[in-house]
C-alpha positions in Angstrom: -17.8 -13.2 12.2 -15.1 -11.6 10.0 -14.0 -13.6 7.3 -11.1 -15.7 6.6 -8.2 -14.7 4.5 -7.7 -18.5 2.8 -10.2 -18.1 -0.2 -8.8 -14.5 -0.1 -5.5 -15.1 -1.4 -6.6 -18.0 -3.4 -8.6 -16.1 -6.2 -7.1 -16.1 -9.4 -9.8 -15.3 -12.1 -12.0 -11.8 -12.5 -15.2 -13.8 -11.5 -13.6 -15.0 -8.3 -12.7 -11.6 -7.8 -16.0 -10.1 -8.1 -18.4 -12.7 -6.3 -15.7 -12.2 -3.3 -15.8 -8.2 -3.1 -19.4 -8.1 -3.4 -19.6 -10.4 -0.4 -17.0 -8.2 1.5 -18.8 -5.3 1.0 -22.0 -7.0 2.1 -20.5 -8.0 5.5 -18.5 -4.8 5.8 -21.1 -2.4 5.0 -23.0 -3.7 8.4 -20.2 -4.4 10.5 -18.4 -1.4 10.3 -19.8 1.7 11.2 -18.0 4.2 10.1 -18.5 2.6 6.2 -22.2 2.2 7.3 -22.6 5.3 8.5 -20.6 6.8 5.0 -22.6 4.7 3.1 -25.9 6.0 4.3 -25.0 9.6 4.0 -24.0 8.7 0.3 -27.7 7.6 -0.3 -26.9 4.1 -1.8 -28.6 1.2 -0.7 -26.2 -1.7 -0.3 -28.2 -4.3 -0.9 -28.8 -3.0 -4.8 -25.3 -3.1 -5.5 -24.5 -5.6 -8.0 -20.9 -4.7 -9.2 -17.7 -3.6 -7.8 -17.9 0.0 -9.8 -20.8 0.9 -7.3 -19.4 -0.1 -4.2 -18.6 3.3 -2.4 -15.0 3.9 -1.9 -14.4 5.2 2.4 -12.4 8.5 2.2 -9.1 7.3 4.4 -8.6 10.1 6.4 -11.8 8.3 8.3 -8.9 6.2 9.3 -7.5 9.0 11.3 -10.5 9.8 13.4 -12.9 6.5 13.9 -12.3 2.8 15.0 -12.6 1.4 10.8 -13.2 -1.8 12.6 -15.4 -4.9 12.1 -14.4 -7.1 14.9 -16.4 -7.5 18.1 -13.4 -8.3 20.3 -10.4 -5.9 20.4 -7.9 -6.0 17.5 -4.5 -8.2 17.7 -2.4 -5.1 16.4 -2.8 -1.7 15.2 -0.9 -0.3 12.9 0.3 3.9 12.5 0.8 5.5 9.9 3.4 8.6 9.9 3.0 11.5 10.3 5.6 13.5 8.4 2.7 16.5 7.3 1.8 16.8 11.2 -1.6 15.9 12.1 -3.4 12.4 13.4 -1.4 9.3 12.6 -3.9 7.0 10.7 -4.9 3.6 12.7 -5.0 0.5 10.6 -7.0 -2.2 13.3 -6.1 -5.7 12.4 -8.4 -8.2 14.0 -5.8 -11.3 13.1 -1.5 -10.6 12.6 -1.6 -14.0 10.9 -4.2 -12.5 8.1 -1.2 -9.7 7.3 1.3 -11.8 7.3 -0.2 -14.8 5.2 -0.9 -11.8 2.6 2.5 -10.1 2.6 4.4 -13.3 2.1 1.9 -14.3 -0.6 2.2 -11.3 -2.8 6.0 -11.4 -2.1 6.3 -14.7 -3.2 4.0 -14.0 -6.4 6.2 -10.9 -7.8 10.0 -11.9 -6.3 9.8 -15.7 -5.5 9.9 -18.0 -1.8 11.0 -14.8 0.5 13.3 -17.9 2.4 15.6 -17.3 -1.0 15.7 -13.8 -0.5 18.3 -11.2 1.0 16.3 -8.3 2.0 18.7 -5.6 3.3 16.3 -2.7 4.4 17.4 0.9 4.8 14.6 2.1 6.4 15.1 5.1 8.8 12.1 7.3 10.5 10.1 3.7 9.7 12.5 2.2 12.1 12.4 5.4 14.7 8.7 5.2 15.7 6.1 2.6 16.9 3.6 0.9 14.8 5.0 0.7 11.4 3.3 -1.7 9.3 6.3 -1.9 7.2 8.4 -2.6 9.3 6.2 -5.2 11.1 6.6 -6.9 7.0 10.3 -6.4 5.9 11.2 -8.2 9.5 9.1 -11.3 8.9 10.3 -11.7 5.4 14.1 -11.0 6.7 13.3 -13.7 9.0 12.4 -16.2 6.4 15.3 -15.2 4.3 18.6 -13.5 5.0 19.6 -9.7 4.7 19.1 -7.3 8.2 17.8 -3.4 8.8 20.7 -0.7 8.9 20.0 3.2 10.0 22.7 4.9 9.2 25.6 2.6 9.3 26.1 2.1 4.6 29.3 0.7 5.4 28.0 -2.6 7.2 24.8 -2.4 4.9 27.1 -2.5 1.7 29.9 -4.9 3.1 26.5 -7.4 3.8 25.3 -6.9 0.6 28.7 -7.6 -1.1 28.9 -10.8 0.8 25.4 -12.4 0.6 24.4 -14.6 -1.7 21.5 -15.4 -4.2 18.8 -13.0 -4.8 19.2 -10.1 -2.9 16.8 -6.5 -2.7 17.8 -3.3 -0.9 14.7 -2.0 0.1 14.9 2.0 1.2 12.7 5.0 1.7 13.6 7.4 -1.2 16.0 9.9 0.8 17.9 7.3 2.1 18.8 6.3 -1.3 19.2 9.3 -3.0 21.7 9.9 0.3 23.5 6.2 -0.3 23.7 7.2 -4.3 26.0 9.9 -3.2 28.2 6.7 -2.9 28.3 5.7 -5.9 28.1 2.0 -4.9 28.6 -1.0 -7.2 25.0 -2.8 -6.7 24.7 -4.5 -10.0 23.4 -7.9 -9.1 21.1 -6.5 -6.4 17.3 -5.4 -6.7 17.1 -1.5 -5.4 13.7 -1.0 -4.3 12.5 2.5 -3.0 9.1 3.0 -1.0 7.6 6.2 0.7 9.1 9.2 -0.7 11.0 11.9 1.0 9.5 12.0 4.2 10.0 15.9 4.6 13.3 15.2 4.2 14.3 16.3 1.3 13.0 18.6 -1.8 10.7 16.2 -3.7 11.6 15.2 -7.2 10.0 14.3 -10.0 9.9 10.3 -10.0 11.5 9.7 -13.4 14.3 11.6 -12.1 14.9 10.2 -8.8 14.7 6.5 -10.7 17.3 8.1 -13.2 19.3 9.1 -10.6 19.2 5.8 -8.4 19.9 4.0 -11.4 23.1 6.0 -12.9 24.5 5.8 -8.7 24.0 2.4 -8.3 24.4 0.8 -12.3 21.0 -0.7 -12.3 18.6 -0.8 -15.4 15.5 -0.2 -13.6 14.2 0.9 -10.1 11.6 -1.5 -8.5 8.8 -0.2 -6.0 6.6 -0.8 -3.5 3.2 0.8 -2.9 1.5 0.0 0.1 -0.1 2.0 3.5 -0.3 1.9 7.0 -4.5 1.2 5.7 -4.0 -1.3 3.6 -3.1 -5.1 4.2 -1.6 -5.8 0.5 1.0 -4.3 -1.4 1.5 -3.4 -5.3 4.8 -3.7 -6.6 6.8 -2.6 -10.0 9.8 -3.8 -11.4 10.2 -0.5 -13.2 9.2 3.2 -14.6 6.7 3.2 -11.9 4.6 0.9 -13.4 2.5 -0.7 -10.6 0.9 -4.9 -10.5 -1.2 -5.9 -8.2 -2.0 -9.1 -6.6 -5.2 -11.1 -7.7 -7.0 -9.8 -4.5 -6.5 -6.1 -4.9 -7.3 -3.8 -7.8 -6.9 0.2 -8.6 -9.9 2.1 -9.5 -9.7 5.6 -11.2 -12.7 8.5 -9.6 -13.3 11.8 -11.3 -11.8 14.1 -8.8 -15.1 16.5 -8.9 -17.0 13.3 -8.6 -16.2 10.6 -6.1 -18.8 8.4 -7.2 -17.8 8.3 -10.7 -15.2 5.8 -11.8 -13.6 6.2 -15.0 -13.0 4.1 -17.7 -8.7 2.0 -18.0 -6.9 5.2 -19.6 -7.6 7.9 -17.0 -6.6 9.9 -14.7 -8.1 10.8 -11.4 -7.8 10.0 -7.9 -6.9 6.4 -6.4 -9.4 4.0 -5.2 -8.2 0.3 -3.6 -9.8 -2.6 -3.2 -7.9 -4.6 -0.9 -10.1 -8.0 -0.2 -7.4 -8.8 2.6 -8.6 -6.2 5.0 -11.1 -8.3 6.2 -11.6 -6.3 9.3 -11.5 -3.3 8.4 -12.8 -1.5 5.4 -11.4 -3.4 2.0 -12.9 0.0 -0.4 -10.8 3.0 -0.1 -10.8 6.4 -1.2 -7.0 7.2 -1.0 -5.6 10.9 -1.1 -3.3 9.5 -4.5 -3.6 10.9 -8.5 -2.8 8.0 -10.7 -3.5 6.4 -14.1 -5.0 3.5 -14.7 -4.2 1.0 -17.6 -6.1 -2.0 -20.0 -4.3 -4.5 -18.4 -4.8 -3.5 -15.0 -1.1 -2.0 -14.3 -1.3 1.9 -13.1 1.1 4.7 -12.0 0.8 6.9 -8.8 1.3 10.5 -9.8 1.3 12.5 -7.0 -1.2 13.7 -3.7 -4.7 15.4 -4.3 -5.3 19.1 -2.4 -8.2 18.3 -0.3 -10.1 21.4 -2.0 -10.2 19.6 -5.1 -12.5 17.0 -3.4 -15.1 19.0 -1.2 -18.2 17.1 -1.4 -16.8 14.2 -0.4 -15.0 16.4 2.5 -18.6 17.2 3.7 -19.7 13.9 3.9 -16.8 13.0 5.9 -17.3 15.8 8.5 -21.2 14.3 8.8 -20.1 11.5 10.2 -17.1 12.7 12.6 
């Protein structure tokens, strides 16, 4: 039986942590098969892990080509990811909506406050122009509890909103759409600009200093928040600045050795992303994302930019084993 998200979202101290992904892993690495399958292939025997550093980490693009399901019966929802470089859309099986949304409101809550005191104004195009959007699925709920609305392409109505709402209010937007609302020069002082997912193909990507220097000259804002999160993931990490990245009490950033997918490195380094994300109960909660960052002491991190494939090719054979 998959587990339930309550304790989940309830821990709060490095112990909990631990003693909760151990017991994740234990349940995962038997009821999914692709992780079971990866896990065998990798040679580890996961009864002999003891500690969240030796759990093997899934390589996501399994995400595009197998079920990375635990669940018996079929899933409530699946989620898509785009598909802006062409290729498979990753597939992010939930067994139970309720588990995504009790996690997204949570970790809202912890980094902005109650989302029902909270005009969300989301400027959101290509998430809003195809099916299965994970993010969308999120920014509607919270919109529901609190005030604000999505706009494609109509700034005037979203700034005249904006202008008129009160309280707390965010302006959530994919990175062109900003940098293409900037060209406005709006007045957005008392209002939280958050970006999420980049250019999209849309535009020539720019270092993220300068789109965040940008952003904040255009809009006359001191800092640019962000949100990190995927179609394969349940949580989301969020930063109130310089790309600085928290993450909820459930979820934590590992950093591998790029040559080495089995080696994590010590706070300090550099390397490629690994998630733990204890709210994906039903799928695979240890991943192997396609993400350069840095990890720091105090658990905070940056993302720096995408890993070419054939910087990572033993772990690209033991993914083709089990396709």
């Amino acid at each position: 039986m998959i587990p339930e998200i309550g304790d989940i979202l309830e821990i709060t101290t490095e112990k909990d942590f631990e003693e909760a992904a151990l017991e994740l892993f234990r349940f995962q690495s038997r009821e999914c098969p692709p992780y079971r399958d990866y896990i065998r292939l990798a040679g580890v025997d996961a009864t002999a892990v003891k500690r969240v550093r030796d759990i093997p980490f899934l390589p996501i693009e399994l995400f595009k080509s197998t079920d990375v399901y635990c669940g018996s019966a079929p899933p409530e929802k699946t989620f898509t990811s785009s598909t802006t470089g062409g290729g498979e859309p990753s597939r992010h099986m939930m067994a139970r909506l309720s588990d995504y949304e009790k996690t997204f409101v949570k970790a809202f809550s912890l980094f902005y406050g109650d989302p029902s005191g909270v005009s969300l104004f989301a400027l959101l195009p290509g998430y809003l122009e195809r099916e299965g959007s994970s993010l969308v699925y999120m920014v509607d709920k919270l919109i529901a509890r609190g005030g604000g609305g999505f706009y494609l392409r109509n700034t005037e109505k979203l700034l005249r909103d904006i202008r008129s709402a009160k309280g707390k209010k965010i302006l959530l937007g994919v990175t062109y759409a900003l940098l293409d609302l900037a060209k406005q020069s709006p007045d957005l002082r008392d209002v939280i600009v958050m970006e999420t997912g980049g250019m999209k193909g849309r535009r020539a990507e720019l270092p993220k200093p300068e789109v965040h220097r940008i952003l904040c000259e255009s809009f006359g804002v001191d800092s640019i928040h962000s949100e990190y999160g995927m179609a394969e993931l349940t949580s989301q990490a969020y930063s109130d600045g310089r790309g600085l990245f928290r993450t909820p009490p459930w979820m934590r950033v590992l950093i591998r050795d790029l040559n080495d997918p089995f080696d994590i490195l010590p706070a300090g380094s550099s390397g490629g992303i690994n998630i733990v994300d204890l709210a994906n109960l039903s799928s695979c909660a240890f991943i192997q994302t396609q993400d350069i960052g840095t990890l720091f002491p105090d658990n905070t991190f940056t993302v720096n930019g995408r890993i070419d494939r054939s910087e990572t090719r033993g772990c690209n054979l033991l993914v083709e084993n089990i396709l």
